[in-house]
GUTOR-455935 format. One record per residue (C-alpha): residue in one letter; chain; x, y, z. Coordinates in steps of 0.25 Angstrom, whole numbers, plus 5000, padded with zeros to 4 digits. Example, Ala and Ser with C-alpha at 12.3 -4.5 7.8 and 13.67 -1.06 7.14 Angstrom:
BEGIN
resn = a chain = A u = 5049 v = 4982 w = 5031
resn = s chain = A u = 5055 v = 4996 w = 5029
***
This chain:
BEGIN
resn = x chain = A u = 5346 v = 5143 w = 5665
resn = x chain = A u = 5342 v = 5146 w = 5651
resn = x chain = A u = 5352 v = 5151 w = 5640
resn = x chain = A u = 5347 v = 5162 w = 5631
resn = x chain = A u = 5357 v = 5166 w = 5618
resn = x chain = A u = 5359 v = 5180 w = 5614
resn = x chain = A u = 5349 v = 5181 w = 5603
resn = x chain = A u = 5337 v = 5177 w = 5614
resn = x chain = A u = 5342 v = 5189 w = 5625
resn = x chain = A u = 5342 v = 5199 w = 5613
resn = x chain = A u = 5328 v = 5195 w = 5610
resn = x chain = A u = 5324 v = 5196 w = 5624
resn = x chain = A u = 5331 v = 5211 w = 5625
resn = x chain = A u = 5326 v = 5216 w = 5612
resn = x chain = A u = 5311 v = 5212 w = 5616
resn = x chain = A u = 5311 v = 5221 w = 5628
resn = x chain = A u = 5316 v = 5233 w = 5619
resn = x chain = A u = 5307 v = 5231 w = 5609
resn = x chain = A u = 5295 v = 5227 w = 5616
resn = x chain = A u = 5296 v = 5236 w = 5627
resn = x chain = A u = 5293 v = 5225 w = 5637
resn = x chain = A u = 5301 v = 5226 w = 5651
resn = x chain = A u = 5312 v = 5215 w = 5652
resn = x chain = A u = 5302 v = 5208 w = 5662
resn = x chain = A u = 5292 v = 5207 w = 5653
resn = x chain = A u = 5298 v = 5203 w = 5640
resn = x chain = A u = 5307 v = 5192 w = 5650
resn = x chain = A u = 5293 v = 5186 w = 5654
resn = x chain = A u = 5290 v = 5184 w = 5637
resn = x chain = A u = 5303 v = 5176 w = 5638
resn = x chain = A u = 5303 v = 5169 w = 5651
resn = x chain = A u = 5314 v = 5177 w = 5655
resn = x chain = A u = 5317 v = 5183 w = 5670
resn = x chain = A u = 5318 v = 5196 w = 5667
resn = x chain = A u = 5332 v = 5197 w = 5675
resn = x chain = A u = 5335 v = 5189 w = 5662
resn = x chain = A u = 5332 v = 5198 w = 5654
resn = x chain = A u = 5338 v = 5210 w = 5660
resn = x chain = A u = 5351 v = 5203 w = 5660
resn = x chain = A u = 5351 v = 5199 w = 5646
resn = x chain = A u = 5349 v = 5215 w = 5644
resn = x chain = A u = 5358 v = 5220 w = 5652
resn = x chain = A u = 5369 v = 5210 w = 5646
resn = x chain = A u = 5366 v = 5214 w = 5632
resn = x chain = A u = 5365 v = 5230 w = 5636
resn = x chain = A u = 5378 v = 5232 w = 5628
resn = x chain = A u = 5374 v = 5224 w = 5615
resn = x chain = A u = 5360 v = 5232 w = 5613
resn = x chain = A u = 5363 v = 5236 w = 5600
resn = x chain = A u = 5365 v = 5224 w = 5595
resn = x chain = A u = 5353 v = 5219 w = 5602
resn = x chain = A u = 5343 v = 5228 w = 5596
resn = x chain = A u = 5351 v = 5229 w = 5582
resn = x chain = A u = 5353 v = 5213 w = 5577
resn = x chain = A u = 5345 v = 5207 w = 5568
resn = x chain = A u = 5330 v = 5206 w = 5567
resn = x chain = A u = 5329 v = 5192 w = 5564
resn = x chain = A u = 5336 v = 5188 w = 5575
resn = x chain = A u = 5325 v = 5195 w = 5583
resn = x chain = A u = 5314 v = 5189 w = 5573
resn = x chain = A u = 5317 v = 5175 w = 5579
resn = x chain = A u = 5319 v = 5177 w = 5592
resn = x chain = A u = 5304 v = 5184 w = 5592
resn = x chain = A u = 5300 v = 5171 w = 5586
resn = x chain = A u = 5305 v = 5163 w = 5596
resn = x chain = A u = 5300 v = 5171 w = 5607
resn = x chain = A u = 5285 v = 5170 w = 5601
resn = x chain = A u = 5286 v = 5154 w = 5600
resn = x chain = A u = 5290 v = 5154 w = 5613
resn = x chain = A u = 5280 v = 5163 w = 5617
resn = x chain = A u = 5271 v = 5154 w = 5611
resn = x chain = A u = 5276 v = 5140 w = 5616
resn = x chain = A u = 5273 v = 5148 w = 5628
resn = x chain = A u = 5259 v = 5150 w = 5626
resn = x chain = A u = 5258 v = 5138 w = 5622
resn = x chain = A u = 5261 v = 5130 w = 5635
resn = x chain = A u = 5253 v = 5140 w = 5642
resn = x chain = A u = 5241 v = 5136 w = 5634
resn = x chain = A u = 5245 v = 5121 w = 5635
resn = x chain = A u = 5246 v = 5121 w = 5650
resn = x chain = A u = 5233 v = 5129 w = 5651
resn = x chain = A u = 5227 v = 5118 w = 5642
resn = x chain = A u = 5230 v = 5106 w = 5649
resn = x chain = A u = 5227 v = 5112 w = 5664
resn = x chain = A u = 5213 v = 5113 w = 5655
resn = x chain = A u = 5212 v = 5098 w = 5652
resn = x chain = A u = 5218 v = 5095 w = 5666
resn = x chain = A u = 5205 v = 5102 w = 5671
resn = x chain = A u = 5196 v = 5098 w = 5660
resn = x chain = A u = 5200 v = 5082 w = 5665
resn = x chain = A u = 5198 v = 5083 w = 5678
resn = x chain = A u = 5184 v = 5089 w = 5675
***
C-alpha cells in the first residue's frame, strides 16, 4: 500500500475545489481510487481552513510535480504505442 504525506493529500483536495472537477475525476489524474480521495477529505474536513489558506508556493511545487508526472505518463503511453509499431513493423 502506497504512503502519501500530508502536503500530496492537500494538493489532491485543493485541485477538486479549484478545478471544479468531481473527486472521481480529479483521483483518475492522480491514479487514485476515488474512495481514496474521499477519505482523505473527509479526514481533513476540520483543517479546511488551513487547507485552502497555507502557502502558495507549497501548492506551486506540488502542481509541478503533478505535470511531470503527467508527462512521464504520457510518455510511457507513447513509448508502449511505439514499440507495438516496430513489433508490427518487424513482422512485416
Amino acid at each position: 500500500m502506497k504512503k502519501f504525506d500530508e502536503g500530496y493529500k492537500m494538493m489532491a483536495i485543493k485541485r477538486i475545489r479549484e478545478s471544479g472537477k468531481s473527486p472521481a475525476e480529479v483521483a483518475r489524474e492522480l491514479h487514485l481510487t476515488p474512495s481514496t480521495l474521499y477519505s482523505w477529505m473527509s479526514k481533513m474536513g476540520e483543517s479546511k481552513k488551513k487547507l485552502f489558506h497555507s502557502n502558495d508556493h507549497i501548492f506551486k511545487s506540488d502542481n509541478e510535480i503533478y505535470s511531470l508526472r503527467k508527462e512521464n505518463l504520457d510518455l510511457k503511453r507513447e513509448n508502449t504505442i511505439l514499440k507495438e509499431a516496430a513489433t508490427y513493423f518487424m513482422k512485416n
